[in-house]
N, C-alpha and C positions, 0 to 999 in steps of 0.2 A: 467330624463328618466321615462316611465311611462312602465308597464307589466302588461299586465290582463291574467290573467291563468286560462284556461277553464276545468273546473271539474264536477266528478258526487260526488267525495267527500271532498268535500273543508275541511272538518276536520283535512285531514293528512297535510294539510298548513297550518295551521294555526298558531299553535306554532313554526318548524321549520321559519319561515320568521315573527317572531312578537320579535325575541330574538338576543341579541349579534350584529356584527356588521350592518347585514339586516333591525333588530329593529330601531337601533340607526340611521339609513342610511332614513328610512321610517318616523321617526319622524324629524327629521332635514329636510323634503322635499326634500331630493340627489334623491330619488326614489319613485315614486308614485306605490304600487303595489296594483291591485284591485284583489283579490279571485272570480271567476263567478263560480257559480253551474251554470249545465249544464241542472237541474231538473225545473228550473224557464221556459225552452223552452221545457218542455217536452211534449209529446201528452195524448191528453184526460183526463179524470179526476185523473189518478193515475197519469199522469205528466213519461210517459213512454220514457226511451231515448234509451232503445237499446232490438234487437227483436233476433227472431232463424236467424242462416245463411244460405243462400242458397247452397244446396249441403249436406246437411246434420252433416258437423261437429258439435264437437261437442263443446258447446260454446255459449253466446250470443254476438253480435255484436254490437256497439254503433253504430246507426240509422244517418244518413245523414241528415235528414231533423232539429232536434235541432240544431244540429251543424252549420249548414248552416245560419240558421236564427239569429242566436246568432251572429257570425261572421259579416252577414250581419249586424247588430244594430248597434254590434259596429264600424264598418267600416263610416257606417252616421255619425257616434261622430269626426271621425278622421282619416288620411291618417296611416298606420302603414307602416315599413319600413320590417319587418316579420312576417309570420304566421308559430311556426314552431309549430313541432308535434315529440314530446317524442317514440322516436322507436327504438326499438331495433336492427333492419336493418337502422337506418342513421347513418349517419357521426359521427366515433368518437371524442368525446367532447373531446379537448385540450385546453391546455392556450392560442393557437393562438387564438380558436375560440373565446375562452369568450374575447378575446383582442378584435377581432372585433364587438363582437355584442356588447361590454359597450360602443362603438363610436352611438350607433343609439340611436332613441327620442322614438319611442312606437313601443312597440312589443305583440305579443299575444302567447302564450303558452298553447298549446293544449295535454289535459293527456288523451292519452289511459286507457281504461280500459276494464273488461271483456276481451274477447277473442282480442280482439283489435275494430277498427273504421271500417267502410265500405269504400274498398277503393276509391270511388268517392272522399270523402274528401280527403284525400291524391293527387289526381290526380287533382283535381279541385280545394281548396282552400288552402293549405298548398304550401308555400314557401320553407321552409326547415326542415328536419329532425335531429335529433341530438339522439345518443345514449349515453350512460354513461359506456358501456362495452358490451363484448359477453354475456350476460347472462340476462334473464326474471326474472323480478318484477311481482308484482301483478298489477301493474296499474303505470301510467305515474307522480304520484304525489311525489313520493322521489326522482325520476331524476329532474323533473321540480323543485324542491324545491334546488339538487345539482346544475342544471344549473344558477338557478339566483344567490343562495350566489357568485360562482365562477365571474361572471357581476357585482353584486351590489360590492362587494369592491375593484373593479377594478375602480368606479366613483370618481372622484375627492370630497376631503370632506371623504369619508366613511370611511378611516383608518384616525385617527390622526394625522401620519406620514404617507404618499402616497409613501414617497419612500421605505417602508417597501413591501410593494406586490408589488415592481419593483425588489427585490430582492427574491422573490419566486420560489420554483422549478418550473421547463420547461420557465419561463421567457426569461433565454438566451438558452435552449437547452440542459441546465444543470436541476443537481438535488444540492439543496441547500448545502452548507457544513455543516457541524456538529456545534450545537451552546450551550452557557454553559452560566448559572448563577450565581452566589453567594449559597454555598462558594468555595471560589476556591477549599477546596478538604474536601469529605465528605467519611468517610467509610474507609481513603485510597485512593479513586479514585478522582486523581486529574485534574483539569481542563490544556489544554496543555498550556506548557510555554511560545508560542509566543504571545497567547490572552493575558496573564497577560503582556506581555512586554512595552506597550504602544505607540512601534512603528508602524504605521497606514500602511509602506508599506511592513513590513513584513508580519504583520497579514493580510493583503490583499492577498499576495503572497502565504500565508497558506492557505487561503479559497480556492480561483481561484484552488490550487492543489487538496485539497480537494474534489470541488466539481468535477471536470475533474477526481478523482478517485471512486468517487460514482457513478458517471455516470457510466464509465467502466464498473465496478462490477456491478451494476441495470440496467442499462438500460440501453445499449450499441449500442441499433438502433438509438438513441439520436444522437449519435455520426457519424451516416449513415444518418442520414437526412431522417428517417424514421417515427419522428412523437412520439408523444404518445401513443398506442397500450394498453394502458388503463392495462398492464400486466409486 
């Protein structure tokens, strides 16, 4: 899978998507991700990507014409299968979604910033939107940084064990059950006795209740077929 993520500050990617499983996922070639500043398109000598709004708010606005261009270049390299754009008004981000977009080959990832994008781009080059909650960031680059880990180790390869993020919350609609390591009891606080039992369908039988009672308790529209709600 290939992702090129469109930024005015490529610095707040760089680290999160160079470490841990994304790292590891990037260097085994599971995932091609290219970083694009959006400054290398920008106009006239200072390399300008975003101007005053019309109407007078207040705010600057990222410029249509970088973004377009850029878009465009890349699009001559290659067919992509999405163009989304990190926003606060799209689609909340669920594990369906990231189920469906780790099935696609190249995608492009476009970070708001400043006041937000003009919406020409939105209206004319953007595919889909995706939001990460009700609530405003400074810029589109820690969502686009949450959307792709939630994709990258969805790929096959990325996790060691693949059927470890088959058993993840929102997976089935649930929230994960309660998990415990060595030693079984520290402090007093013991780990519960049917994990120690080493019968497979009890301890199954434990989880399944478990997780159908965290759900309940947390997040109960799970259970309505409501979705993630990010809350």
């Amino acid at each position: 899978m290939r992702i090129d993520i469109i930024t005015v500050v490529p610095e707040l990617l760089d680290s999160p998507l160079a470490h841990s499983i994304v790292g590891r996922a990037r260097s085994k070639g599971i995932v091609d991700i290219h970083i694009r500043n959006l400054r290398e398109y920008g106009l006239g000598p200072r390399r300008t990507v975003d101007d005053y709004s019309y109407g007078g708010d207040a705010g600057m606005v990222m410029m249509v014409e970088p973004v377009f261009n850029m878009i465009r270049d890349l699009k001559a390299e290659r067919e992509y299968d999405e163009v989304i754009y990190m926003s606060p008004d799209g689609e909340l981000l669920t594990q369906e979604v990231s189920n469906s977009l780790s099935l696609l080959n190249n995608v492009i990832i476009l970070c708001g910033h400043y006041k937000g994008i003009d919406h020409r781009i939105r209206e004319h080059l953007v595919t889909r939107e995706i939001s990460v909650g009700d609530y405003v960031v400074s810029g589109g680059e820690i969502p686009a940084a949450l959307l792709v880990d939630s994709i990258v180790r969805l790929l096959p390869g990325a996790i060691s064990d693949g059927t470890s993020a088959l058993s993840d919350s929102f997976q089935d609609s649930l929230l994960s059950p309660p998990i415990y390591t060595r030693p079984a009891e520290f402090n007093g606080w013991r780990v519960p006795d049917v994990l120690l039992s080493g019968n497979p369908k009890l301890i199954q039988a434990w989880q399944d209740e478990q997780a159908l009672e965290r759900t309940r308790a947390l997040r109960p529209y799970l259970l309505e077929g409501g979705g993630n709600k990010g809350k």
